[in-house]
C-alpha positions, -999 to +999 in steps of 0.1 A: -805+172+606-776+185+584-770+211+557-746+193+537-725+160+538-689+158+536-673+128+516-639+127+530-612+107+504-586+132+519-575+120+556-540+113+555-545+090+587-571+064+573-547+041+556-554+042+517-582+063+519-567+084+494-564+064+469-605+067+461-594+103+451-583+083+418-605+095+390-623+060+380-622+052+422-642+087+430-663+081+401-673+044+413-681+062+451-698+091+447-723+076+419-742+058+443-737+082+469-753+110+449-780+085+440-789+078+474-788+113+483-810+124+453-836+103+473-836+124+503-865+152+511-851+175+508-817+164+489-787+178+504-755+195+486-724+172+485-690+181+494-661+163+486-634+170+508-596+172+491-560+169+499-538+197+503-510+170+491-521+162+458-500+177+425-519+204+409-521+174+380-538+155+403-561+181+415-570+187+377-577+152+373-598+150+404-620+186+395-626+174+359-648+145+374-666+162+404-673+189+370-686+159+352-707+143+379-718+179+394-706+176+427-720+207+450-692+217+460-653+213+474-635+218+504-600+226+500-584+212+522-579+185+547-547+175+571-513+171+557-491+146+557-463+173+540-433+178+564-410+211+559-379+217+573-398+251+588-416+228+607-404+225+646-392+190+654-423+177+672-447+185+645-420+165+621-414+139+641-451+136+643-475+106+633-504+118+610-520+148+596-508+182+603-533+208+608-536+248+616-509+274+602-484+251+586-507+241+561-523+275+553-503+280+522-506+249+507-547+250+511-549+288+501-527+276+469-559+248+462-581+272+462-570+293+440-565+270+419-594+252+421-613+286+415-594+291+386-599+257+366-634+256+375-642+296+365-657+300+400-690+269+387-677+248+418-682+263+454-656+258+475-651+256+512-616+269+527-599+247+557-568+250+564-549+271+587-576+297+590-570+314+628-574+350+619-598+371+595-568+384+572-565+346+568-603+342+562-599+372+538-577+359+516-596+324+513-628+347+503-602+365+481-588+330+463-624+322+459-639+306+487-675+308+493-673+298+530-647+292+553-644+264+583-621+264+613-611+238+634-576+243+648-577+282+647-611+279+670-590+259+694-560+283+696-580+313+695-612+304+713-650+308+703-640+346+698-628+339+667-663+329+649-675+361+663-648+381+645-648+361+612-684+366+610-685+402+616-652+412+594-667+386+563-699+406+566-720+376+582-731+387+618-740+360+643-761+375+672-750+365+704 
C-alpha cells in the first residue's frame, strides 16, 4: 500500500538516531533493509531521509555510500536542530526540530549540493520550508525531482497542493 519507504536516520528528536547516518552505521542498516525489500512484489524504491545539519563533509561521506549501495533516492531534508539569532525567541527557546521557512535555506543548499556530487544519478526529494511555488521552483531548479510539504500545507492550507501541482506542471483534478 505504499510507493516508496522512507528510512529516517535524520530526526533530530529521536535521541542518537543520527548517529546511523555514520558511513559504516548506514551501511550495516540499510543492507538488510534493501534485502528484505528486494523480496517484495513488487520491490519498492528506498529513500533515505537526511539532515539539513550535517557538514557538506558529512553529507559527502553519507552520498558516497547510498552511491555505492544504490539507494533510490534522497530526501533533503528533515527538521533542524540549528538555531539562528534570526530566529524569534520561541522557536529558539524551543525543544526539538525546527521545521517550515527557517530551514528553507539550509535544505535548498543540500540539494544543490547533493545534485551536484551525485551529477543528477541520485533522485532527490525536497522538504524543507516549501510553502509557496517560487519555493517549490527553486527546489526543482537545485535539482529536485519531487517536492513534499508538511508545514507549508499547514500554514497555507490544502490550496497549496493545488497550486504547486498546477505551477510544476503536474495537475491534480479535483
Amino acid at each position: 500500500y505504499v510507493d516508496y519507504f522512507t528510512i529516517n536516520v535524520s530526526s533530530p528528536n529521536t535521541p542518537e538516531l543520527r548517529d546511523l547516518q555514520a558511513p559504516q552505521a548506514l551501511r550495516r542498516l540499510l543492507l538488510p533493509l534493501m534485502e528484505l525489500n528486494q523480496a517484495l512484489e513488487p520491490r519498492r524504491p528506498l529513500f533515505v531521509k537526511l539532515d539539513p545539519d550535517m557538514s557538506f563533509e558529512q553529507l559527502d561521506e553519507v552520498l558516497q555510500v547510498l552511491m555505492e549501495l544504490k539507494i533510490d533516492g534522497v530526501i533533503a531534508t528533515n527538521t533542524s536542530s540549528h538555531r539562528s539569532s534570526n530566529m524569534s525567541q520561541r522557536a529558539i527557546s524551543t525543544q526539538g526540530g525546527i521545521s517550515g521557512a527557517p530551514i528553507f535555506k539550509r535544505a535548498l543548499e543540500r540539494v544543490q549540493f547533493i545534485q551536484h556530487k551525485t551529477k543528477g544519478e541520485l533522485p532527490i526529494i525536497a522538504c524543507g520550508g516549501i510553502d509557496s511555488l517560487k519555493k517549490a521552483q527553486l527546489m526543482r531548479q537545485a535539482g529536485a525531482s519531487l517536492v513534499q510539504v508538511y508545514t507549508g500545507f499547514i500554514y497555507q492550507g490544502p490550496d497549496l497542493i493545488q497550486k504547486l501541482a498546477k505551477g510544476l506542471g503536474t495537475f491534480i483534478p479535483q
